[in-house]
C-alpha positions in Angstrom: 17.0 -21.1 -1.2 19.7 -18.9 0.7 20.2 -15.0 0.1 23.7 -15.8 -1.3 21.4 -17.4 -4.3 19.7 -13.5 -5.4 22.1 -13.9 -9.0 19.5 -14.5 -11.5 16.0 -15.5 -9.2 13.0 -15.7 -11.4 11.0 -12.9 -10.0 7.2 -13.0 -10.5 5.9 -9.8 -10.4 1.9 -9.2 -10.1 0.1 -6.1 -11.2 -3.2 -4.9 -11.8 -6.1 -6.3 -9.3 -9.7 -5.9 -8.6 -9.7 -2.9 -6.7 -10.4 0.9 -7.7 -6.7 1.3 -7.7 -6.0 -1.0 -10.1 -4.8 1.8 -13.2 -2.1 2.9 -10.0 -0.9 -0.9 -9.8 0.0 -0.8 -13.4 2.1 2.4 -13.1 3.7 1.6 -9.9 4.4 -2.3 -11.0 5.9 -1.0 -14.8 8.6 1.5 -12.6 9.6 -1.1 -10.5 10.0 -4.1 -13.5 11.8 -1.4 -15.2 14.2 -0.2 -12.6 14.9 -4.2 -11.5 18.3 -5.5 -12.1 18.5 -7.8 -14.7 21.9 -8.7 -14.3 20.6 -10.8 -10.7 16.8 -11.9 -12.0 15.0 -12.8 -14.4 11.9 -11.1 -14.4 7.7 -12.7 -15.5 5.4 -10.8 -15.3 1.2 -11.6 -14.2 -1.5 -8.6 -14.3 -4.8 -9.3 -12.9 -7.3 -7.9 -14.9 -10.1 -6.3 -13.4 -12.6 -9.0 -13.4 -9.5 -11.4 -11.4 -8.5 -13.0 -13.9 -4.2 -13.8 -13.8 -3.0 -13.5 -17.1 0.6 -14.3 -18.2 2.5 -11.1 -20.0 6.0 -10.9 -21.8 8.2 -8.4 -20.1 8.4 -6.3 -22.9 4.7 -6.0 -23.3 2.0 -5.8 -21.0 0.8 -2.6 -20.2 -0.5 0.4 -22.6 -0.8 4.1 -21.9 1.7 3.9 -19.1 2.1 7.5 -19.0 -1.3 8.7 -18.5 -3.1 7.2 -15.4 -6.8 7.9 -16.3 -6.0 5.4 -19.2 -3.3 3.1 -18.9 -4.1 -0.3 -19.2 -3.4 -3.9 -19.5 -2.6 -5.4 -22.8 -4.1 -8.3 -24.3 -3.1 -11.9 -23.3 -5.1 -15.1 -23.9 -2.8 -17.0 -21.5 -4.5 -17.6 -18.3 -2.0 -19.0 -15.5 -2.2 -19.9 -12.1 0.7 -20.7 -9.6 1.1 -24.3 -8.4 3.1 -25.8 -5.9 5.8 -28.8 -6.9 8.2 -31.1 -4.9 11.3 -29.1 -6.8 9.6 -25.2 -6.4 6.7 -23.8 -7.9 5.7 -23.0 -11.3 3.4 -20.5 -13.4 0.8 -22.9 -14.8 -1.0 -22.4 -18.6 -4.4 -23.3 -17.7 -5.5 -23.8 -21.0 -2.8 -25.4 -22.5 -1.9 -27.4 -19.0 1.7 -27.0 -18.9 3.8 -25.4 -17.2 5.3 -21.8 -18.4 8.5 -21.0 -16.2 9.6 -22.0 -12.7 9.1 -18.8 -10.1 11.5 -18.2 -6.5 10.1 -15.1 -5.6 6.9 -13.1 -5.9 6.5 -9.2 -6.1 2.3 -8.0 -5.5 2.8 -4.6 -6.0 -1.0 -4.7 -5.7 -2.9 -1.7 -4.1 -6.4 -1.7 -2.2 -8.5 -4.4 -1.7 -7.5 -8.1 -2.1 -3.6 -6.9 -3.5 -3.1 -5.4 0.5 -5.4 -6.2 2.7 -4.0 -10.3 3.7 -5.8 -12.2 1.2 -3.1 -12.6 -1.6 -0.9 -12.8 1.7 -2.5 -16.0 2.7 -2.4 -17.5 -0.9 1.3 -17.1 -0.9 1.5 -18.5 2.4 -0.5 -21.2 1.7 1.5 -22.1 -1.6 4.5 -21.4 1.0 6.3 -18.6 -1.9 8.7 -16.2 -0.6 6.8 -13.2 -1.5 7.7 -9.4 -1.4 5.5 -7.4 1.6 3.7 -7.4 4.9 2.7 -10.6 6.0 -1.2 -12.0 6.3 -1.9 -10.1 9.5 0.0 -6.9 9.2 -1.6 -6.6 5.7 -4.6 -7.1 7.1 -4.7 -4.8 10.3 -2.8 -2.0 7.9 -5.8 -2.3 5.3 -8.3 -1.9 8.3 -8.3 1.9 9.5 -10.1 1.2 12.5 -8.3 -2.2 14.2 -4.9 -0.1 13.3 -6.1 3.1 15.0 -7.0 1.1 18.1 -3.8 -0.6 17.8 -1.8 2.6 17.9 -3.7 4.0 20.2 -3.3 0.9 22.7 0.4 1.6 22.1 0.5 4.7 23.0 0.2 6.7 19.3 -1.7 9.8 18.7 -4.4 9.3 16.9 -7.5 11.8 15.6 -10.5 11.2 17.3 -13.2 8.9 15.1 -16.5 7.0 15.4 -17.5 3.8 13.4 -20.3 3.6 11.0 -22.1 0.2 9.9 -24.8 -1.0 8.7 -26.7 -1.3 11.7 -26.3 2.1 12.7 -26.2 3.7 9.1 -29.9 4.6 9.5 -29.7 6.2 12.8 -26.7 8.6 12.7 -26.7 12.5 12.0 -24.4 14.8 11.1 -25.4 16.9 14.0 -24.1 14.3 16.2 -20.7 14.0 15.3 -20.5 17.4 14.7 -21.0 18.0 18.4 -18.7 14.7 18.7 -15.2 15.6 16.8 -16.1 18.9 14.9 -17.9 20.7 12.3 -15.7 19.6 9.8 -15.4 15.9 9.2 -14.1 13.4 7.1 -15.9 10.5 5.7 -13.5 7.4 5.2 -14.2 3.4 4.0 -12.2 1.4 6.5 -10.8 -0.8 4.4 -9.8 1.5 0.5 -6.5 3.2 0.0 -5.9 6.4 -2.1 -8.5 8.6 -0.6 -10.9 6.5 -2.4 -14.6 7.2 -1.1 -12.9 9.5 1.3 -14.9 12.8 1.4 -14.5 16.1 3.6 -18.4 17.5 4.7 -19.7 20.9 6.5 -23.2 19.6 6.2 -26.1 17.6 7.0 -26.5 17.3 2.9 -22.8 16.7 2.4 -22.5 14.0 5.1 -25.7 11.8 3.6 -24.0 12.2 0.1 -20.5 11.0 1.7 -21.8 8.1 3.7 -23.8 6.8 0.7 -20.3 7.2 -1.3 -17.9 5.4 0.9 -20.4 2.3 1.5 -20.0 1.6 -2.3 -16.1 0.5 -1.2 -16.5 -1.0 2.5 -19.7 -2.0 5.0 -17.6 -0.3 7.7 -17.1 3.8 7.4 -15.1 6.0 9.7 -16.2 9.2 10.2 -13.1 11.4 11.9 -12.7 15.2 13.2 -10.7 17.1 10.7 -7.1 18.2 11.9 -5.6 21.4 10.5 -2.1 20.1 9.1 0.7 19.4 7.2 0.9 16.4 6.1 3.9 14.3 6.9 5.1 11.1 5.3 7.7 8.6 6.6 8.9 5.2 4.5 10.0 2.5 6.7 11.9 -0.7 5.5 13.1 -3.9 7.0 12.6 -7.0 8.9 14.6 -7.4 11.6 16.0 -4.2 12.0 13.4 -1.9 10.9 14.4 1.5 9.5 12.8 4.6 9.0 13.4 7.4 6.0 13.7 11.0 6.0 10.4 12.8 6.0 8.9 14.1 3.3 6.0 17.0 3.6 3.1 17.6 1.0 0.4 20.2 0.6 -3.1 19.5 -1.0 -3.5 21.8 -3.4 -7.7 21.0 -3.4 -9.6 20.4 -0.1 -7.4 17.7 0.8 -5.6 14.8 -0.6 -7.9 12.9 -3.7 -7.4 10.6 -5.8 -7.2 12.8 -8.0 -4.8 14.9 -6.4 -2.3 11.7 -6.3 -2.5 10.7 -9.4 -4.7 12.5 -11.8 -3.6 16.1 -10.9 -0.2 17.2 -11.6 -0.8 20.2 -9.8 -2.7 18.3 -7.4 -0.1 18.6 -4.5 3.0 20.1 -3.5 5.9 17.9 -2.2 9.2 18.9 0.2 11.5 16.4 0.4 12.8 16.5 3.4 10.7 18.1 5.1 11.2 21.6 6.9 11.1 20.3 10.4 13.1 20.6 13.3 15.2 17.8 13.8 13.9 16.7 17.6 10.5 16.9 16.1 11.7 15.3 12.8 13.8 12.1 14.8 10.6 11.4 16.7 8.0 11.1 14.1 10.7 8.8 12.6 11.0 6.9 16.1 7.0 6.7 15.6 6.9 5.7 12.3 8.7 2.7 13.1 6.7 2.1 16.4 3.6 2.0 14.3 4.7 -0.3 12.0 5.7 -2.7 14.5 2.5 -2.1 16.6 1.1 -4.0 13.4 3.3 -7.2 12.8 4.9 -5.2 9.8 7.5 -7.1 7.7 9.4 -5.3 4.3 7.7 -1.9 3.8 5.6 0.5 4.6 4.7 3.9 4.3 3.8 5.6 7.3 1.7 9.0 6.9 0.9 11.9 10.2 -1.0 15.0 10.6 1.5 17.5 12.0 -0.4 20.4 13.7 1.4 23.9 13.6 2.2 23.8 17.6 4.3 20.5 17.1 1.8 18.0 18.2 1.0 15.5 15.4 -1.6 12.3 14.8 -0.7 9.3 12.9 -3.2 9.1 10.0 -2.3 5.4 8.4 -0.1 3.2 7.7 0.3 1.8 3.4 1.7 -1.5 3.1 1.9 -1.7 -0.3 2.7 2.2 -1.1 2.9 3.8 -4.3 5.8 2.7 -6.5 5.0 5.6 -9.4 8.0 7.1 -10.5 6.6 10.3 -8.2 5.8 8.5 -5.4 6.7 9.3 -1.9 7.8 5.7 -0.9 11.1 5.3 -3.3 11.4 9.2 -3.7 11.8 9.3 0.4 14.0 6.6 0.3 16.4 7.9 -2.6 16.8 11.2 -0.8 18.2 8.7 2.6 20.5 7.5 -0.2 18.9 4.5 -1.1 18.0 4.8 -5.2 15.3 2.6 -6.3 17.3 -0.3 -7.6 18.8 -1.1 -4.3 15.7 -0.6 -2.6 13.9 -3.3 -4.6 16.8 -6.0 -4.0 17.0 -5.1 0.3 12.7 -5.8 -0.5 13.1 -8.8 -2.1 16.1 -9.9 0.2 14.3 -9.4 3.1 11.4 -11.8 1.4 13.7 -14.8 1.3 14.8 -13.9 4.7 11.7 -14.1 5.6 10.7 -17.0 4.7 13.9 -18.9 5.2 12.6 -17.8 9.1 9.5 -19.3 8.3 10.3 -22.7 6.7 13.1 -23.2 9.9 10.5 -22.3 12.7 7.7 -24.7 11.0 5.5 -21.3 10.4 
């Protein structure tokens, strides 16, 4: 397989997943299916139901309710597949029947959270040796983690907010009162490994911090607890493989305590967006210059979206990095790049041409 091949690849994309962001997956994987370029692929399509299970969709139907994301949904489909490898490519396998359904050259996980991001799917890929779409095992993997990417950037030299690490061992010995001396009266309460501001939680109290803590353990075993920074919030897309580029900026304002879920996705009045941002343009080229510097710091391949604090005297924090971002049609990721003059449809086929680079790389260097 050679990038001069991209006319007509069979293009597996995979939506849905296990995580709490699964209902996103389906939004952000039915905008990019439908703004794909038939005319150079042919596209399948997988969604994971909730319980893991990989179940083969038409194109034309698969998912329900797309408009409304407190309800959208997969459709039904009794056609349960798996990938295999063969001598001559790989295939999407009928498990039931035993057959095979179609032959695949590319895979596309636009699948957020936990096991879509976070280097597990990764490693199945690499294992089945699939071009696939994304961060590689490791960068997926240290971009899911907030506090091995923090330590990361800060090693490299990256501004980060200050923050502690709640486990298990410690859960029962740690007070508010403490880490209110630590990093602030106000504090935020983050899973280490979730996306979205899921279990993420602001607190002001000794009773809001015990509620928090017992929240965010329902998504991770590891919890961050970090000083709250009075901001703007910043957000820069970065793209590429070997010569890594970074988007203009984009700004938003929470329009509740801070960035939710809800906010995201739920809320249509949750946030308020500036694209690009009003900043000035040394300040503006740097956070750019960092962007990129962050994204390398963790082995990033393809995309990511790289998000900051930006404090009102100029000085600024990276807050994390998204490897799989949002894909929604009002998503910063594509939105970020269409306004650098890059519109969706080109942006998918530089994503899934930098895959095949990729792994044309990989297959030569015996990786």
């Amino acid at each position: 397989m050679s990038p001069s091949n991209l006319k007509r690849l069979k293009v597996l994309v995979i939506i849905g997943g296990k995580s709490p962001e699964h209902q996103i997956s389906l939004i952000s994987g039915h905008n990019i299916i439908e703004n794909l370029d038939e005319t150079k692929y042919i596209i399948e399509v997988v969604g994971i139901d909730p319980f893991g299970r990989w179940k083969y969709y038409k194109k034309e139907k698969y998912v329900k309710n797309v408009k409304n994301p407190a309800k959208v949904s997969l459709t039904k489909s009794n056609t349960e597949v798996v990938i295999l490898e063969r001598k001559k490519g790989h295939i999407l396998f009928d498990v039931k029947k035993g057959k095979k359904i179609t032959n695949i050259d590319v895979v596309f996980p636009v699948l957020h959270g936990r096991n879509g991001e976070d280097g597990t799917i990764q490693g199945y890929f690499r294992m089945l040796s699939i071009p696939f779409v994304g961060t590689d095992v490791m960068a997926s993997a240290i971009g899911m983690d907030k506090e091995v990417s923090k330590r990361l950037w800060r090693d490299a030299g990256i501004p980060i907010a200050k923050f502690d690490v709640v486990t298990h061992q410690n859960k029962d010995v740690v007070t508010y009162d403490t880490y209110a001396k630590k990093l602030g009266k106000t504090l935020f309460i983050k899973p280490a490994n979730a996306g979205s501001a899921v279990g993420v939680h602001k607190v002001t109290t000794s009773e809001e911090f015990s509620t928090a803590l017992q929240n965010a353990f329902q998504y991770d075993r590891k919890i961050l607890v970090e000083e709250a920074v009075e901001c703007v919030e910043v957000e820069c897309s970065v793209l590429g493989y070997k010569d890594i580029k970074a988007s203009t900026l984009g700004s938003l304002k929470a329009n509740q305590t801070f960035y939710t879920y809800d906010a995201k996705y739920l809320d249509q009045q949750g946030a308020s967006f500036t694209i690009p941002a009003k900043i000035p343009v040394k300040l503006r080229n740097e956070i750019r210059k960092t962007a990129i510097k962050a994204f390398e710091a963790i082995g990033g391949e393809g995309l990511s979206r790289v998000d900051f604090f930006l404090r009102q005297d100029g000085t600024y924090v990276i807050n994390e990095i998204n490897t799989m971002p949002g894909f929604t049609s009002i998503s910063m990721y594509p939105k970020l790049w269409e306004e650098s003059k890059l519109p969706l449809k080109e942006l998918l086929d530089q994503l899934i041409l930098i895959s095949i680079e990729r792994y044309i790389d990989q297959q030569q260097s015996g990786g």
